[in-house]
N, C-alpha and C positions, 0 to 999 in steps of 0.2 A: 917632243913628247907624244906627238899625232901616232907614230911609228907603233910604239909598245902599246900603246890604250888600245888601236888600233888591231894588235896581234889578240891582247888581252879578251879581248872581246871575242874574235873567233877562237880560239879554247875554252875560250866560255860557253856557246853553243855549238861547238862540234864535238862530238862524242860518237863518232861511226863505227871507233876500233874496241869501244870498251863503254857497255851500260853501268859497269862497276863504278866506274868513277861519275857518270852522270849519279849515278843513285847517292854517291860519296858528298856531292857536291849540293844535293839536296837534302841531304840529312846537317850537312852545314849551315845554308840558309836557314833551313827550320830551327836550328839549335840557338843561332843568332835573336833567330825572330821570337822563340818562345820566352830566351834571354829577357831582352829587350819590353816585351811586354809585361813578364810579372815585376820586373823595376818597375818601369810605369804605373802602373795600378796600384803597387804595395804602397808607392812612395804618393802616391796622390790617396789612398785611405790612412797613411800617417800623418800625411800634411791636413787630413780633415779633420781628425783624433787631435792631431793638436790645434787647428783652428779652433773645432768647437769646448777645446779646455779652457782654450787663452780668453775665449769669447764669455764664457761662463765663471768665469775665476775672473776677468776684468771686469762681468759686470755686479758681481756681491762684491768684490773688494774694489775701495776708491782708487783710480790710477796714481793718485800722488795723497799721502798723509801726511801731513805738517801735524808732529804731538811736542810737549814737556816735557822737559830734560829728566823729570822725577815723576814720581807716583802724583806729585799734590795738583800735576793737569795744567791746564791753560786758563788763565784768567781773561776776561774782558773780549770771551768769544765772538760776540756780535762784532765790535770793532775790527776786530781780524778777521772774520768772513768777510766782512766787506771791503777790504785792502784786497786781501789775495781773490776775490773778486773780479775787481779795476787791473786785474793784470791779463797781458796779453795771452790769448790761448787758453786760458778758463772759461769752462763753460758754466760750470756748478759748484757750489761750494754748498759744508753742511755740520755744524759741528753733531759730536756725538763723546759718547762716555763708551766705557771700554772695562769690565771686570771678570774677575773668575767666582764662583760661587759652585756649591751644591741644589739639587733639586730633589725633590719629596711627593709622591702621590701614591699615596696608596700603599706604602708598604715599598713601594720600589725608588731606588734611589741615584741619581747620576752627576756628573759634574757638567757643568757649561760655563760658556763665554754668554756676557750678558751685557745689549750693546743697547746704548740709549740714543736714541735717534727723533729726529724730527722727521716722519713719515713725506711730509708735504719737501720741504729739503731736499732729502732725502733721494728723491725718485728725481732729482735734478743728476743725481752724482752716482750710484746705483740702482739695481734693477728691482732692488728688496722689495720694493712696493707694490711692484707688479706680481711678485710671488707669491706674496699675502694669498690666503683664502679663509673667511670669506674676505672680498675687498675691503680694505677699509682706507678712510682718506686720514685717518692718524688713530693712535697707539693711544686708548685713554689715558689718563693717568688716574681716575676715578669710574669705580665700573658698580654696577647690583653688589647692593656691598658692601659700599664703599673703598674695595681693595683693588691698586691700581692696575691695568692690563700688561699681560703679556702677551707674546708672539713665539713658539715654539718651531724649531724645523721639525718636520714632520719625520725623521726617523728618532728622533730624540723624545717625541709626545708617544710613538710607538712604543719605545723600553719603557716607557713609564706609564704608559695605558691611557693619557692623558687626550681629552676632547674639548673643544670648544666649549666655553660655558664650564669646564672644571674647576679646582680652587688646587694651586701647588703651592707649597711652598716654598721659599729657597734660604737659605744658609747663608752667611757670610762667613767663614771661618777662622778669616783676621780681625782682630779689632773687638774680639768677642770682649765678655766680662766676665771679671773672676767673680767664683764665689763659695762657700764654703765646699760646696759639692764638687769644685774643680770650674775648668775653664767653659763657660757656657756660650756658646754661637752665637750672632745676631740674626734672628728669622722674620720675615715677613712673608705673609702669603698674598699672593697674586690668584688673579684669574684667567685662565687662557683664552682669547679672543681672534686668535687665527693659528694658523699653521704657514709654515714659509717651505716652500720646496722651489729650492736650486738645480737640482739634478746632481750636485757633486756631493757624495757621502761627509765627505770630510766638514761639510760646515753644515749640513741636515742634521748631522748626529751632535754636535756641540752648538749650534748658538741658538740665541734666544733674545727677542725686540722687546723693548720696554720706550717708554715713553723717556725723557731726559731726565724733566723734573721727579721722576719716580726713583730714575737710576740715581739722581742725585743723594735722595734722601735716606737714601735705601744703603748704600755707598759710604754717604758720607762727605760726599766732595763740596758740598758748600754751592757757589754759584761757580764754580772751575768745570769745563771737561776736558774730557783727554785730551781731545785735539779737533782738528778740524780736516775733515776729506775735503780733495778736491778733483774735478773733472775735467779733463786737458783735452783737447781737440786728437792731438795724435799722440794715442796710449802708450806707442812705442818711445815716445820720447822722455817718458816719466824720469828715467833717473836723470837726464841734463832738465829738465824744466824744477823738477824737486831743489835742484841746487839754485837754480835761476829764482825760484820766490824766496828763499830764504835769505836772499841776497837784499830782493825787493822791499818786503815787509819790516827788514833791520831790527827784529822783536830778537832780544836776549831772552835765554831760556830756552828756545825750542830746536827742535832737528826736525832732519825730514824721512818720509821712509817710501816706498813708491811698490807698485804692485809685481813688479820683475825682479826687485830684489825679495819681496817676501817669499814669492813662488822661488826663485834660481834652482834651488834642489830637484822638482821638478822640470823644469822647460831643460836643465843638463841632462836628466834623465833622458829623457824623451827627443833629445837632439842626438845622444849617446845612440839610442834603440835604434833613431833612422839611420844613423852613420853603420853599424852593424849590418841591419837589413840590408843594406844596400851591399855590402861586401860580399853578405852570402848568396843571395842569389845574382852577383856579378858571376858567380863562378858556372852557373848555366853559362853563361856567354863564355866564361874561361873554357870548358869544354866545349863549345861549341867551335872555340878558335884552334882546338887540337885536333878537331876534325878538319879544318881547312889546312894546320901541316900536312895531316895524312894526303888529304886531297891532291896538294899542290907538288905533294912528292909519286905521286901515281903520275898527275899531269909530265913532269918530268920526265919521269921514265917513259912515256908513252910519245914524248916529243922530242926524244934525247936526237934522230937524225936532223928534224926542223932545226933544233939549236945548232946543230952541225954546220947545215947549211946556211942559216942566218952568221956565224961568224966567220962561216969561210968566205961570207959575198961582203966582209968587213964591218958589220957589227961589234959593235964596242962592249964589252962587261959589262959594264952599267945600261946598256940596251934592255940583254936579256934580264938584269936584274929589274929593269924596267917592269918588264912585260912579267913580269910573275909575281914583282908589289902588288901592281896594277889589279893585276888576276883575284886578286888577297881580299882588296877592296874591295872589288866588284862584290865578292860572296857576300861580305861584311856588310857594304852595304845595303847589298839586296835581302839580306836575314835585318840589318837594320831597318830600313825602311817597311819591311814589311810588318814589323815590331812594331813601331810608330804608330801602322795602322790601325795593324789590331788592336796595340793598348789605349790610343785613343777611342775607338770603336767602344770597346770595355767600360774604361769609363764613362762616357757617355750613355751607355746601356744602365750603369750604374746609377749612376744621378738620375734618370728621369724613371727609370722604373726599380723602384728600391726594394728589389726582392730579398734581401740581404735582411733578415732579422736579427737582433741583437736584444738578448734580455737585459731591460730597461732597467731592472733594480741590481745589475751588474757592471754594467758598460754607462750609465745613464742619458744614453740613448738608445733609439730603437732601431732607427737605421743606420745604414752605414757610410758615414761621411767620406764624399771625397773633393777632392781640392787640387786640379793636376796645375802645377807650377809651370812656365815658360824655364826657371831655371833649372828646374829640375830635368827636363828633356833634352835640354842642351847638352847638359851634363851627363846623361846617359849615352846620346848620339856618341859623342864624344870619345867616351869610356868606349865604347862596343869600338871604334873606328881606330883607336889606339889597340885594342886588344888584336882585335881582327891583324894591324898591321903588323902585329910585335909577332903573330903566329906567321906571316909571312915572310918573315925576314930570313930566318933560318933556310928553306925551301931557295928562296931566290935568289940568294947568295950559293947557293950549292948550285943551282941552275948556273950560274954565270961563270963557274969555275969550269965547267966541263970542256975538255979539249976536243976542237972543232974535228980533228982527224979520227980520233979514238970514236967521236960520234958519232960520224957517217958510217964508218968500217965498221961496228959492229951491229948496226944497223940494216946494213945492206944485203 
């Protein structure tokens, strides 16, 4: 193999008879490398997009939820927080209550999720607590008033004009009571006592914190709640650990639900988008590899007497086919490699200087996250050094057919 690497090499820097094919051969490189790099960077600002989704969506929702087979919730909470506690790889447990309701202020009206929590809990097994503004170290259940607190995410207080210190109030629209004038809601008014901002729309604009014993009362649940969050060491394990306490704890009644199956619709999405991205701009590198057939078919015609003379001194087919794989690679991997740098380069530019703005109440961040993978670079080398050889093959194969005598002769 010393023979062809060896030949490969000098066609690779001799170009005395023709600047066309040097310039051919650097528009290859280039083609490889500019390939190479926008993979890189796309794929390290999708893996950031979805780090910072998974990071943000793991930490408002619990990694693993043990709830009720039915609406009437989990009795005898305390006792099961502290079971699924004593289990391996729990960090936090916390119960809470879980209902749908309407909301009132002012004339403006919306629907929410209305989650009862134990703040102090709470901030063992999510990030809720930390969200809060202003701080608080729990959720009254008695406020100025006498009417117990809520917690509003902050695009949900905005549709309703709602502040701090307001008075809403909310609906329950099951459970209501008849009466001659038709079926009439159960309301109680709250007072708003913080705002909660997550950064992801989806739970800013629908939920709402309330203390337990409020959501209870308010509800109806009696001493039952939904269920009980819990916090696992490695998030990704949620749905085998979800099966593993349910195992544990041996309580009839309850199922479990975990934070990857709630999400799935998204994370497929968004594994979906990377796998596309990555096709489309594969295909820079795919034209890039059509420039090295052209390339490798100039090379030929420019060395048709050399191949003459290498198989009249008894080189084998598979020699020359050697020496013009080879040839293939080299471009490939010198547009490779040189990709690698740059989009390494890139990134790194990225990350520490985040010139990259992003309107925050659209993307819910402001920079541009990036996250470059070891697998994911593999996997591009990879791709490009496949591509690179698949455009080689054709050229080198033609190369190896050509007859030693017809070579030199028409050469000469």
């Amino acid at each position: 193999m010393r023979l062809p690497l060896w030949i490969a090499v000098r066609y690779l820097r001799t170009r005395r008879q023709s600047g066309f094919i040097t310039l051919l051969t650097g528009i290859s490189v280039g083609g490889v490398a500019v390939g190479v790099t926008a993979l890189l960077t796309v794929l390290a600002v999708m893996n950031g997009f979805e780090n910072e989704v998974q990071t943000r969506i793991a930490g408002t929702d619990a990694h693993v939820v043990l709830l009720g087979e039915t609406a009437a919730g989990v009795v005898g909470a305390d006792s099961l927080a502290a079971e699924v506690a004593r289990q391996p790889g729990v960090e936090g447990v916390a119960p809470f209550t879980y209902a749908k309701a309407m909301i009132f202020h002012e004339g403006l009206t919306e629907g929410l999720i209305v989650k009862g929590v134990d703040l102090r809990a709470e901030r063992g097994v999510t990030s809720v607590g930390r969200n809060i503004q202003p701080a608080l170290d729990s959720i009254p259940g008695v406020t100025a008033g006498g009417f117990p607190g809520i917690v509003l995410g902050n695009e949900l207080a905005g549709r309703i004009a709602a502040r701090v210190g307001d008075r809403v109030v909310l609906a329950m629209l099951s459970d209501g009571a008849a009466s001659p004038l038709g079926f009439t809601p159960r309301l109680k008014e709250f007072r708003v006592v913080g705002v909660f901002t997550s950064g992801l729309y989806t739970y800013d604009s629908s939920l709402g914190f309330t203390s337990i014993p409020a959501s209870q009362a308010f509800f109806q649940l009696g001493d039952a709640v939904t269920g009980i969050e819990v916090r696992i060491t490695d998030m990704f394990a949620a749905p085998r650990v979800a099966g593993e306490l349910l195992q544990a704890v041996r309580r009839p009644g309850l199922r479990a639900n975990n934070w990857i199956e709630l999400n799935r619709n998204l994370f497929t999405w968004m594994k979906l988008e990377k796998t596309v991205m990555f096709l489309i701009l594969a295909l820079i590198v795919l034209v890039a590899a059509f420039n090295i057939v052209s390339t490798l078919f100039m090379v030929v015609m420019e060395k048709r007497r050399d191949i003459g003379v290498l198989r009249s001194l008894g080189a084998r087919r598979g020699t020359v086919l050697h020496v013009f794989l080879l040839e293939g690679l080299l471009i490939g991997g010198l547009g490779t490699g040189l990709g690698v740098l740059l989009g390494s380069a890139l990134i790194a530019v990225l990350k520490r200087y985040p010139f990259v703005r992003l309107p925050g109440d659209v993307y819910f961040i402001e920079r541009l996250p990036v996250r470059p993978e070891a697998g994911d670079f593999a996997f591009v080398i990879l791709s490009a050094f496949l591509l690179c050889l698949a455009a080689a093959l054709y050229p080198a194969w033609r190369a190896s057919l050509l007859d030693p005598v017809e070579a030199i002769r028409k050469q000469s």
